[in-house]
VOGU-3710 file (C-alpha; in Angstrom, 3 decimals, decimal comma):
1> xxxxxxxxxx> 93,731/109,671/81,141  92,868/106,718/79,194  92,415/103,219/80,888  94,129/99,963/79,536  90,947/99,292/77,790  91,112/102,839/76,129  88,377/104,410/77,627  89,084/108,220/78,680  87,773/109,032/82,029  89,334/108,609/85,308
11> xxxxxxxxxx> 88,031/108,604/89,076  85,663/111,861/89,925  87,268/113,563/92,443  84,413/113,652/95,192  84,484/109,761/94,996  88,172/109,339/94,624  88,562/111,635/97,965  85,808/109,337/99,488  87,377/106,055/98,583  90,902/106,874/99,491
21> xxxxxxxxxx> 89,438/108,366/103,016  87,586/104,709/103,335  90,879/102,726/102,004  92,822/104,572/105,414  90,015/103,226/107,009  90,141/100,146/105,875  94,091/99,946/106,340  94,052/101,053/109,997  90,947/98,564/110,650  93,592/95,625/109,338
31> xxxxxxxxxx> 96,271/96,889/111,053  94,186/96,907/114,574  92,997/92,997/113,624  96,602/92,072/113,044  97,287/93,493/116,387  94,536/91,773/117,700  95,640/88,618/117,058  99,111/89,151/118,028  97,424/89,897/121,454  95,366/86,938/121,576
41> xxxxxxxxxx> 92,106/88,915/122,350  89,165/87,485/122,463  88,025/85,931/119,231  84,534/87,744/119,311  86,065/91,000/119,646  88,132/90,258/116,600  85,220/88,859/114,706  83,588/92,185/115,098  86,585/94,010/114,050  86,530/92,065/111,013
51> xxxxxxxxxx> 82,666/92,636/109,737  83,383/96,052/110,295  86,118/95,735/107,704  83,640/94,179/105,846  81,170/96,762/105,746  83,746/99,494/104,700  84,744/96,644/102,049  81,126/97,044/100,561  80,875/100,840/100,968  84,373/101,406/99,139
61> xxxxxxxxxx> 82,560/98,653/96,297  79,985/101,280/96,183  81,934/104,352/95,768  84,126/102,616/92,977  80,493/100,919/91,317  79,452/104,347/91,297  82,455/105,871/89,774  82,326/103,306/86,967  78,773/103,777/86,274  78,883/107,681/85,947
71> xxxxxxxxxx> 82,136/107,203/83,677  83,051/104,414/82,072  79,312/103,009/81,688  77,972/106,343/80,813  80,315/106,566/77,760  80,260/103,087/76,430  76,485/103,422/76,579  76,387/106,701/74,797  78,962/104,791/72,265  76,568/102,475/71,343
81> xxxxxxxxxx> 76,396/99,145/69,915  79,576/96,520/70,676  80,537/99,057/73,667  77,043/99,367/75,119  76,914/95,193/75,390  80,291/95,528/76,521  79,069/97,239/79,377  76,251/95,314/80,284  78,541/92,097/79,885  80,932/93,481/82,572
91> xxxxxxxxxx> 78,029/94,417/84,743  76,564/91,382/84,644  79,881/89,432/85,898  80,642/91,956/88,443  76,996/91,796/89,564  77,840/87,762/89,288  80,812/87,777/91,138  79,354/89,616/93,998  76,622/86,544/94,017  79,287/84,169/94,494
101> xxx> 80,693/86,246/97,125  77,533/86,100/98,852  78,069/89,845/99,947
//
């Protein structure tokens, strides 16, 4: 399986297992803070709920970080020149765009 940039590689299948497990997670965490709020609970309660959705956010980041650096990252480094920097360039804004996050 290609990507739309053309590199070959896909999702291991430990991680892929992992992050779909944490992505049910994740959906049944939203689901319970929608219902939440439709119940008018008490809004620390709900804030809680929702930086634990945050948490899983930043462990399924982790699992898919991972999955790109053993792949995609591995390859274009072992490629070499123009596909190594273009690795390190789209590090380097993912790594910036998690700064900006403040995560």
């Amino acid at each position: 399986m290609k990507t739309p940039w053309g590199y070959a590689g896909g999702v291991i299948d430990d991680i892929k297992k992992r992050a779909l497990h944490r992505s049910r997670i994740l959906q049944g965490q939203l689901r319970g803070i929608e219902k939440m709020i439709e119940n008018e609970e008490y809004c620390v309660d709900i804030i809680t709920q929702s930086l634990a959705v945050q948490k899983s956010l930043r462990s399924l980041n982790k699992l898919l970080v991972e999955n790109h650096l053993r792949t995609h990252v591995s390859d274009m480094f072992d490629e070499g020149g123009d596909e190594r920097e273009k690795a390190v360039a789209e590090l380097l804004a993912v790594f910036e765009l998690q700064q900006n996050r403040g995560n």
